[in-house]
matplotlib code that plots the C-alpha trace (Angstrom):
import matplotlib.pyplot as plt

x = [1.2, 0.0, 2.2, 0.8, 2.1, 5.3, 6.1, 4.5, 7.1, 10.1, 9.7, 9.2, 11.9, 14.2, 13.3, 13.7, 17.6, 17.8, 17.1, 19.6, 22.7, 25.7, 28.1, 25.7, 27.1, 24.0, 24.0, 26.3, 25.0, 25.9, 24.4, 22.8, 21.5, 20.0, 18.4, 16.9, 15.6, 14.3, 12.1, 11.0, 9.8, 9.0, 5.1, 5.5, 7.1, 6.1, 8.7, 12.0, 14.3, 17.5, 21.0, 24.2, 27.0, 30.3, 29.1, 27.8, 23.7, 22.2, 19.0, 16.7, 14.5, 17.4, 20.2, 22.3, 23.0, 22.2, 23.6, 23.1, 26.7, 28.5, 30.0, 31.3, 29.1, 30.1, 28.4, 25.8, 24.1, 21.2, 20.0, 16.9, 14.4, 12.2, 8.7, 7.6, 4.9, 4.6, 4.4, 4.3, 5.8, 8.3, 10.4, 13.2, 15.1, 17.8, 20.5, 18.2, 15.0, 13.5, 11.2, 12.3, 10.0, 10.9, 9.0, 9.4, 9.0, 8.7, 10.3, 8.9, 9.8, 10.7, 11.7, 12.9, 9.7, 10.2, 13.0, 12.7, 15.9, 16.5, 16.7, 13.1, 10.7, 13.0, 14.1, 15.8, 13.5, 12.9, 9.9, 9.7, 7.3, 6.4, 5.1, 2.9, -0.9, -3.3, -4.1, -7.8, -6.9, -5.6, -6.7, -6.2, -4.2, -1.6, -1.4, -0.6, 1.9, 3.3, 3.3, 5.0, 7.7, 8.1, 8.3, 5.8, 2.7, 3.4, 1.3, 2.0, 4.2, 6.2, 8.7, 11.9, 13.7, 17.5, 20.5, 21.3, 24.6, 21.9, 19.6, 19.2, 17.6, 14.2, 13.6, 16.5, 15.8, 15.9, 17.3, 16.7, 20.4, 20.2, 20.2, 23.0, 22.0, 23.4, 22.3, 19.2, 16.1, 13.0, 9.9, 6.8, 3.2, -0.8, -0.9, -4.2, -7.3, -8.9, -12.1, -14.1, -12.7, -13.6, -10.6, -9.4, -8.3, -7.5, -5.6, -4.8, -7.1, -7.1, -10.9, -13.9, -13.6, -15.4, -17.4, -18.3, -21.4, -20.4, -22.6, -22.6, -19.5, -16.8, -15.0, -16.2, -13.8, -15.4, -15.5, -14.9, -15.2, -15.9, -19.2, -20.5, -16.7, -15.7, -18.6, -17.0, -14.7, -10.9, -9.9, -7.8, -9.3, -8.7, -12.3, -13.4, -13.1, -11.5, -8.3, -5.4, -5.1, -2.5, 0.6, 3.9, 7.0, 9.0, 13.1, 15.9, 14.8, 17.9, 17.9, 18.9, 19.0, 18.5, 17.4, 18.1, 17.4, 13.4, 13.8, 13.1, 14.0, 14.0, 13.8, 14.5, 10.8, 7.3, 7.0, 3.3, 0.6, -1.2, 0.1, -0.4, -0.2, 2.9, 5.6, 8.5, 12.1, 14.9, 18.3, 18.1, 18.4, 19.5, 21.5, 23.2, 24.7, 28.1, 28.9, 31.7, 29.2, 26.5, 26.3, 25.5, 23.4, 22.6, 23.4, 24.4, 24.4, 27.5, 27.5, 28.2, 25.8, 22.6, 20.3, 18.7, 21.9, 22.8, 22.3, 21.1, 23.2, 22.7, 23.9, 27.3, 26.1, 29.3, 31.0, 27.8, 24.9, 21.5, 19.3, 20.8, 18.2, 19.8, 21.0, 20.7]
y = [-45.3, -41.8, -38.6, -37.4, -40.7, -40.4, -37.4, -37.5, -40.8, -38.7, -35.7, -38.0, -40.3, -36.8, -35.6, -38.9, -38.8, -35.6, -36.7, -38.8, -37.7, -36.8, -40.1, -41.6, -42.6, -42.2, -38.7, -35.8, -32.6, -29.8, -25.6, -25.6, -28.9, -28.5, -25.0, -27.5, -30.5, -27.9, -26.1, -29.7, -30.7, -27.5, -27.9, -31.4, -30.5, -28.9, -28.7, -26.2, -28.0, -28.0, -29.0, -30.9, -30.2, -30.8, -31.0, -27.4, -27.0, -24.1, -23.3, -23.4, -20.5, -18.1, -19.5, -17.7, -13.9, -11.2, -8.0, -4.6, -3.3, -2.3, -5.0, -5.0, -4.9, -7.3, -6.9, -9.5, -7.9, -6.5, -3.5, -3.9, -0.9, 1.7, 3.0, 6.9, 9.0, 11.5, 14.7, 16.6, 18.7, 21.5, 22.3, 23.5, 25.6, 24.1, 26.9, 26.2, 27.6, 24.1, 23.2, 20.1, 18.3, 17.5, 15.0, 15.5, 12.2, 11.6, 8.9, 8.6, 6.5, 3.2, 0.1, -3.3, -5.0, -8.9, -10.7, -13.7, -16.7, -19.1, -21.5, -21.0, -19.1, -20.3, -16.7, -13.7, -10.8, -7.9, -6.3, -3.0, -1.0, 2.9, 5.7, 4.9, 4.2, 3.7, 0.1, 0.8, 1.5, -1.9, -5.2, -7.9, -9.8, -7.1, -6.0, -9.4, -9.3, -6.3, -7.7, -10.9, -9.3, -6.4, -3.2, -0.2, -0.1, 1.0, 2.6, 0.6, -2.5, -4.0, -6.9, -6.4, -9.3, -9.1, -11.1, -12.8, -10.4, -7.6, -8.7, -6.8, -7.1, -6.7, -3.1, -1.3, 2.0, 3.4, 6.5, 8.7, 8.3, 4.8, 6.4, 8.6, 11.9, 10.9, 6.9, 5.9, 4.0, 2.6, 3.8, 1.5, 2.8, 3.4, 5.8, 8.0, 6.9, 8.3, 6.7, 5.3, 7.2, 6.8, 5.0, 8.7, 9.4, 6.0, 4.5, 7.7, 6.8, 9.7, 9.9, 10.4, 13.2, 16.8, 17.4, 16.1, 14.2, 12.9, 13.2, 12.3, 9.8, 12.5, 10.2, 6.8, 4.1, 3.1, -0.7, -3.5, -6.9, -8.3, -10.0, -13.5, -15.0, -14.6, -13.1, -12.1, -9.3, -10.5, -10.3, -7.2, -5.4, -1.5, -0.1, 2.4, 1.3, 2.1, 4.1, 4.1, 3.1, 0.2, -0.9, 1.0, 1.4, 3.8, 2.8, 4.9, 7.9, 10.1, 11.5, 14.8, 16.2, 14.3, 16.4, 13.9, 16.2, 16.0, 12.4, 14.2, 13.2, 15.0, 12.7, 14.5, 13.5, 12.3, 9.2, 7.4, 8.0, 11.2, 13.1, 11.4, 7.8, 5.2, 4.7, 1.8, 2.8, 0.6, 0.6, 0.7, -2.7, -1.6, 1.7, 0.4, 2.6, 2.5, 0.2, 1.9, 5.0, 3.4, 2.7, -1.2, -3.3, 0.5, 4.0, 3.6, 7.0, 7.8, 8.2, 11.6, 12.2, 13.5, 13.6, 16.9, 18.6, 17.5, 19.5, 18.5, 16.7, 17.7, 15.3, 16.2, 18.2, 18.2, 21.5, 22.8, 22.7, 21.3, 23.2, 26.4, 29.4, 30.8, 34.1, 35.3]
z = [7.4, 6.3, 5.9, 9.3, 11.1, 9.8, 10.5, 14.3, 14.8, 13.4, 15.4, 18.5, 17.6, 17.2, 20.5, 22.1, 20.7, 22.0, 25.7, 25.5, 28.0, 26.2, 26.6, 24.4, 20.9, 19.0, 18.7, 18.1, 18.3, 16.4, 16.7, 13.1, 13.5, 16.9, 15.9, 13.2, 15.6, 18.0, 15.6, 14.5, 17.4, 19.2, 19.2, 20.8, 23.3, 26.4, 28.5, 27.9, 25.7, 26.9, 24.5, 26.0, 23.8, 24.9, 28.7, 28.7, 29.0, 26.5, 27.6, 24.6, 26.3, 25.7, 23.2, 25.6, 28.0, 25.0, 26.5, 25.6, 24.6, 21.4, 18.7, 15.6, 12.2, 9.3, 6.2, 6.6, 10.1, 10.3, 12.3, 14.1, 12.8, 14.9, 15.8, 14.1, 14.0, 11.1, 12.4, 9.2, 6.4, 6.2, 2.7, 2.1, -1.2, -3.1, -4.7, -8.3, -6.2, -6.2, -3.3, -1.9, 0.7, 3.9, 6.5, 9.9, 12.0, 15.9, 17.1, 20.9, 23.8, 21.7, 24.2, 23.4, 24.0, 23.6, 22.0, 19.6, 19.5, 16.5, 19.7, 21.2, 18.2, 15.5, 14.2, 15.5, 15.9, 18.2, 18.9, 19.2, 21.7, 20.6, 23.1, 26.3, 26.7, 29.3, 30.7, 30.2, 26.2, 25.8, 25.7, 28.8, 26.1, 25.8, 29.2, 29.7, 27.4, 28.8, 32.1, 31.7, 29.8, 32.4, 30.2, 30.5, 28.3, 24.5, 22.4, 19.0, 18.6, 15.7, 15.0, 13.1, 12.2, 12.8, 12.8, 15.8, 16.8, 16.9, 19.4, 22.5, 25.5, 27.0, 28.1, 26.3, 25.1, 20.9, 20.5, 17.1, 17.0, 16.2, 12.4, 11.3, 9.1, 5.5, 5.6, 3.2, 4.9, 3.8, 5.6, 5.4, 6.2, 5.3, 2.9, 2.5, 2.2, -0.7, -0.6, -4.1, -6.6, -10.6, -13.4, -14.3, -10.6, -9.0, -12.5, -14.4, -17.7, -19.9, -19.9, -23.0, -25.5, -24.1, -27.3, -30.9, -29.4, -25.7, -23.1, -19.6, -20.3, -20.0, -17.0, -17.3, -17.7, -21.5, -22.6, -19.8, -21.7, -24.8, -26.4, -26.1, -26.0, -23.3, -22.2, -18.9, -17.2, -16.7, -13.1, -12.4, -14.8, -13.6, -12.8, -10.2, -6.7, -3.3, -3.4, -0.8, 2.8, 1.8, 3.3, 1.2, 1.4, -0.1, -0.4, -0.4, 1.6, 2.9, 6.3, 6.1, 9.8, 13.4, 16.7, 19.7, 22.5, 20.6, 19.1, 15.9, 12.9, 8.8, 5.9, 2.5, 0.4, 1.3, 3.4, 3.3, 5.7, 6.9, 9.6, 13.0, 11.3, 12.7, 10.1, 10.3, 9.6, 9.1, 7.3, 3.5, 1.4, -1.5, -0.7, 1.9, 4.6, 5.6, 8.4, 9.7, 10.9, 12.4, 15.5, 16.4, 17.5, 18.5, 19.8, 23.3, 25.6, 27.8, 31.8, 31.7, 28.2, 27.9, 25.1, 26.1, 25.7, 22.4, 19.7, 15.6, 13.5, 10.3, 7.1, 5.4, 2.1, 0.6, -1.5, -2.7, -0.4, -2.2, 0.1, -0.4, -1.0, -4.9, -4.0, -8.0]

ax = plt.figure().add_subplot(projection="3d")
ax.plot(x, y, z, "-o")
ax.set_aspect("equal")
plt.show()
């Protein structure tokens, strides 16, 4: 029997066990191994699995009712992250003199726009819906999409994979204030595109000599290979070629001041990507913030509280103030 036999006959000997009703002594199911099966078997199926454990029915569409309201953060959840545009640069002084950059990044109208379960996809996940566009901008397949999960039409979309107490909801709304001014975060983006570019610009070679008999080979990139052994030019060898317009991300950038009645927000530094690109933003992984301040699965507004009306919150400088203009 070949390796595609087999494992067609397990995974339909599996879901077979798995229809059986609950009395049966063949098969005790437990959450982490049913998560398992039903990822096993997903493809083959074509009907909504559905789990009896202990005389309850889990629907295997859902796992379960994910509500939008506060819980507790332990140590190992994970934020879901959120939708920018760069808007642009500002700077400010620090008491030294020193300019210090400062990015200023929109964060516009982002929804919960579908919601993946370890039970049905096989991971948690949310994605994320950014700003609004015209149906005649978008594609039938992601008006569709729009459609059948019943949220307005979003401008740029992006999954964020999160632990299962941080799911949310379809159609709940990301604030700015789902970051706290003083927490790091990594922002991923396109940086420039800098078109071809020569060794001296693209890898930083130090370039030819500018007299004592060189001509015309100020900027080239010199010797590429060798002679008849090998005979060839290693792969990855640094030559001219196309510069930028790749994927980054830069780590550890710290949000100096949030502005919720404009969804604005200032991180101290460059982020990557010209102004009016999408960026990504989610909770630092290696400076991590403190759990106690942020707000979880995420910031949830009060009856009586409205964003327009709030006013910046600017991060906690400590005794001497690093943006300080130097007075002497």
């Amino acid at each position: 029997m070949s390796a595609i036999s087999r494992g067609l006959a397990s995974r339909l000997r599996l879901l077979s066990l798995l229809n059986q009703p609950a009395t049966s002594s063949s098969i005790s199911c437990s959450a982490p191994s049913v998560y398992k099966n039903l990822i096993l078997f997903r493809r083959f199926s074509s009907e909504e699995a559905l789990v009896v454990e202990d005389g309850e029915e889990i629907s295997g569409k859902s796992g379960g009712i994910i509500e939008a309201k506060r819980r507790v953060m332990t140590p190992n959840s994970k934020r879901t992250g959120l939708i920018g545009l760069k808007c642009g640069m500002t700077a400010l002084w620090d008491k030294w003199g020193k300019r210090i950059p400062i990015s200023i990044v929109w964060i516009d109208d982002n929804i919960v726009s579908q919601v993946k379960t370890p039970l049905h996809d096989g991971l948690s996940a949310l994605q994320i819906g950014y700003g609004q566009k015209k149906e005649k901008h978008l594609t039938k397949p992601e008006v569709g999409h729009f459609r059948a999960q019943g949220v307005p039409l979003k401008r740029k979309l992006r999954e964020f994979p999160v632990t299962e107490d941080a799911l949310l909801p379809v159609g709940t709304p990301l604030h700015v204030r789902h970051f706290v001014p003083g927490q790091f975060v990594d922002v991923t983006g396109i940086t420039k595109g800098k078109g071809f570019q020569g060794v001296m610009k693209k890898h930083g070679f130090k370039g030819g000599p500018a007299t004592h008999g060189a001509s015309l080979s100020h900027r080239s990139p010199g010797s590429t290979g060798q002679r008849d052994a090998p005979g060839k030019v290693f792969k990855g060898k640094k030559m001219a070629g196309r510069m930028g317009g790749n994927q980054r991300t830069v780590k550890n950038v710290w949000v100096y001041k949030i502005d919720p009645a404009r969804n604005l927000m200032w991180l101290k530094g460059q982020v990557p990507g010209a102004q009016g690109n999408f960026i990504f933003i989610k909770d630092s992984v290696y400076k991590k913030p403190e759990i106690s301040l942020l707000p979880f699965p995420t910031y949830f507004f009060e009856e009586d509280e409205d964003s327009a009306e709030l006013e910046p919150l600017v991060a906690d400088l400590g005794e001497i103030d690093p943006f300080m203009v130097a007075a002497d």
